[in-house]
N, C-alpha and C positions, 0 to 999 in steps of 0.2 A: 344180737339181732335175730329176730326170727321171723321166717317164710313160712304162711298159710297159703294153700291153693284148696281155695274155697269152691264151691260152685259157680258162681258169677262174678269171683274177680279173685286176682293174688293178693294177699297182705302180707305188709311189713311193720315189724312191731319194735321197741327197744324194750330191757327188761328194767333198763336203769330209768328211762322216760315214758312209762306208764301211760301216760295222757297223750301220747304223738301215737295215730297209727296211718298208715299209707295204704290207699285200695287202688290197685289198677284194673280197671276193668273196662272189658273188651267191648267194641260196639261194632260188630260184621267183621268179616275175617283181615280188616287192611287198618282199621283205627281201635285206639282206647282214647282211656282219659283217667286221669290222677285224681282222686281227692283225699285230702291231707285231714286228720282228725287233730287237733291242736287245744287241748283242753275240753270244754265240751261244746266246742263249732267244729264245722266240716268247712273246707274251703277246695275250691277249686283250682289246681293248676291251670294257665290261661298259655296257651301257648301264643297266641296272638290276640291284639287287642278287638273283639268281634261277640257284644253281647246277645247276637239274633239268638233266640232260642230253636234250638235243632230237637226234636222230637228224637227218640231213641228208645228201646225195650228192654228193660233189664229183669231178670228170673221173672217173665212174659208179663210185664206191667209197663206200660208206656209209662216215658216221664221225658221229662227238657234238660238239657243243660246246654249252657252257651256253646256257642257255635266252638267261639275260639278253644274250648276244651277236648277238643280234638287232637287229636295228637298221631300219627303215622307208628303203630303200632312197633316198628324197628327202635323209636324215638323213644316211647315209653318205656323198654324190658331196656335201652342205656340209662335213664333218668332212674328206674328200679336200683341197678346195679350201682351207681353214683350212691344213691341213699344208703346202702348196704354199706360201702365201702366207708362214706364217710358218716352218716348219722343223720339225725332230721333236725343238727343247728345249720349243718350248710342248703339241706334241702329248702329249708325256709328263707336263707339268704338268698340262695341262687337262680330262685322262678318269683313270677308274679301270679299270685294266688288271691282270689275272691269270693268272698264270703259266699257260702251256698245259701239258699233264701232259709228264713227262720224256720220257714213250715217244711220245708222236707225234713222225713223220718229217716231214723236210725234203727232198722229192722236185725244189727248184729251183722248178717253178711252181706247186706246192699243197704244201700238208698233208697227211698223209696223219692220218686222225683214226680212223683203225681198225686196234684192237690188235693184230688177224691179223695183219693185212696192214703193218704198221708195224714187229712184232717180227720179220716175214719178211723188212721190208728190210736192218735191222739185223742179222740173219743172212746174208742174201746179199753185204753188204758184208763181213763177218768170212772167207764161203768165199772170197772176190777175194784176200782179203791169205793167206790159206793156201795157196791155188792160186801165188800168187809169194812165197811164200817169207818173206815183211813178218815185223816184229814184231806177233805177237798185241794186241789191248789190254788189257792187264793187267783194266782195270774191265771187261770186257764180264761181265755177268751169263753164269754158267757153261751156265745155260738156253737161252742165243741161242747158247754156243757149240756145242752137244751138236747145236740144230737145224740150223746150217751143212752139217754133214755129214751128216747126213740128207737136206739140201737138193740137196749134191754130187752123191749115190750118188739120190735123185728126177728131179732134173732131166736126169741124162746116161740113166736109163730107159726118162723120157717121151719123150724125144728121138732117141734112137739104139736103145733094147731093155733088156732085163735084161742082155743079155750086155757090151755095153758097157759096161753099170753094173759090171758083177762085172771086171770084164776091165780098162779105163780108170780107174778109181778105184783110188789108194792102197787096200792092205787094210786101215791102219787107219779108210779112212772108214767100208766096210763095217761092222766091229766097232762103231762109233759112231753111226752111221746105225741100228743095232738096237737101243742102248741107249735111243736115243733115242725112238723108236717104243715102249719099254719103260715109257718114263718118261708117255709123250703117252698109252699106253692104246690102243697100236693093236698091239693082241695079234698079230693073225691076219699082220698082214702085216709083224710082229717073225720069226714061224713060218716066214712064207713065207719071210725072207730067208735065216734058219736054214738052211733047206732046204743054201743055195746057198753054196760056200765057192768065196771068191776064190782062196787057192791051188791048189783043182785045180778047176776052172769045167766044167762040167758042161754045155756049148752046146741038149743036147736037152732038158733039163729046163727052163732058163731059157725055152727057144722055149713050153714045154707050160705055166709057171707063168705068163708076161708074160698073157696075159687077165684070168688071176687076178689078179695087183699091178693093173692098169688097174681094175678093179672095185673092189677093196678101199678105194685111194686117192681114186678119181674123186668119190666124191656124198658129201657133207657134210648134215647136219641143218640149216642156216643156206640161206638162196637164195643161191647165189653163190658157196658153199664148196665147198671140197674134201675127204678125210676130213682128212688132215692142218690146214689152217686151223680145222675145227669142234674135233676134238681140241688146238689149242692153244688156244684160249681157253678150255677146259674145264681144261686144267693149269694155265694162268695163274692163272683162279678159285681154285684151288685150293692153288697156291705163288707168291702174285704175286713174291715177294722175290727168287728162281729166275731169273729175268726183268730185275730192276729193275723190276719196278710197282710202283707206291705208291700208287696212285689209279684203283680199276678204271673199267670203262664198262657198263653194264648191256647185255645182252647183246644180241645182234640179234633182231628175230622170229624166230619160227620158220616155213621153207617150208611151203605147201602141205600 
């Protein structure tokens, strides 16, 4: 058995069960919570039967998990040391464990348990395989694939300009990247990109619009968001299936 103390939670590994790993991770200085890796799902220990969702922060990303997965932080470092002693056939005998929703990510040392920010990664992994050429994933919900490109023709913006964006990016991302802002309800900066046609790029316009996109995208309705993150979880809402959701999260506060 081996012990990682990771940043945001300790893991427990077997060398002989490869595909079993256990993350205990801390939520405020008095509770944790379990989740069991069991092939390639994540499930939750439940300490009590209580599916309200409890909002919680983990490496500074808010996310939900069941109430009942809370646990008295004394309780989790004995259920650890149970696991250690005897293996993960009795840990999986001995609690009741619930499947984590299909859309949270596996980021390596956490969860990710926020649907923005989860269906974002699952998009940025599908722009990786486009960018080389990969085969698509056939399952990918057609929703994460539409925001990939979008993500493309965003991130080479925020980074380099609009002009890059329009210039460095395939035209079909551009044409996709609008549909998709089409789809999300982000009208104005569907318009804006209208404006700008990558076969014949337009360098002083893109200089006099790039304030504009910066604004349009930058503040979200949620603390933490962006327009785009506030806008997908408003589509989600709205066509979770779009997505692959099957299980939404109640929504975050609202900022300020």
């Amino acid at each position: 058995m081996r012990v990682e103390l990771r940043p945001y939670a300790a893991t427990l590994s077997w060398p002989d069960d490869p595909d079993v790993r256990l993350d205990v991770t801390p939520h405020g200085a008095a509770e944790c919570s379990i989740a069991l890796r069991d092939g390639d799902r994540w499930y939750d220990l439940m300490a009590f039967d209580d599916r309200e969702p409890h909002w919680t922060t983990i490496a500074n990303i808010a996310g939900v998990i069941p109430r009942g997965a809370l646990l008295p932080r004394s309780r989790s470092l004995e259920i650890a040391r149970i696991a250690a002693t005897d293996g993960p056939g009795a840990l999986r005998a001995a609690h009741d464990w619930r499947p984590v929703p299909s859309w949270v990510a596996d980021r390596g040392e956490f969860l990710v348990r926020d649907i923005a920010e989860a269906l974002l990664d699952q998009a940025g992994d599908e722009l990786m395989r486009i960018v080389r050429h990969e085969d698509r994933a056939r399952h990918l919900p057609a929703g994460v694939r539409r925001l990939a490109y979008l993500l493309g023709v965003h991130n080479e913006a925020m980074s380099s300009g609009l002009g890059s964006a329009l210039t460095d990016t395939p035209a079909e991302w551009w044409g996709e990247a609008i549909s998709a802002c089409d789809e999300l309800g982000l009208t104005d900066v569907a318009a804006l990109l209208r404006r700008l046609d990558p076969k014949e790029p337009d360098f002083g316009l893109t200089i006099g619009l790039y304030s504009e996109y910066i604004r349009l995208t930058s503040v979200g309705a949620w603390h933490g968001d962006d327009a785009i993150r506030t806008a997908l979880r408003r589509r989600v809402e709205q066509a979770p299936r779009e997505y692959g959701v099957h299980e939404m999260p109640p929504p975050p506060s609202l900022s300020g």
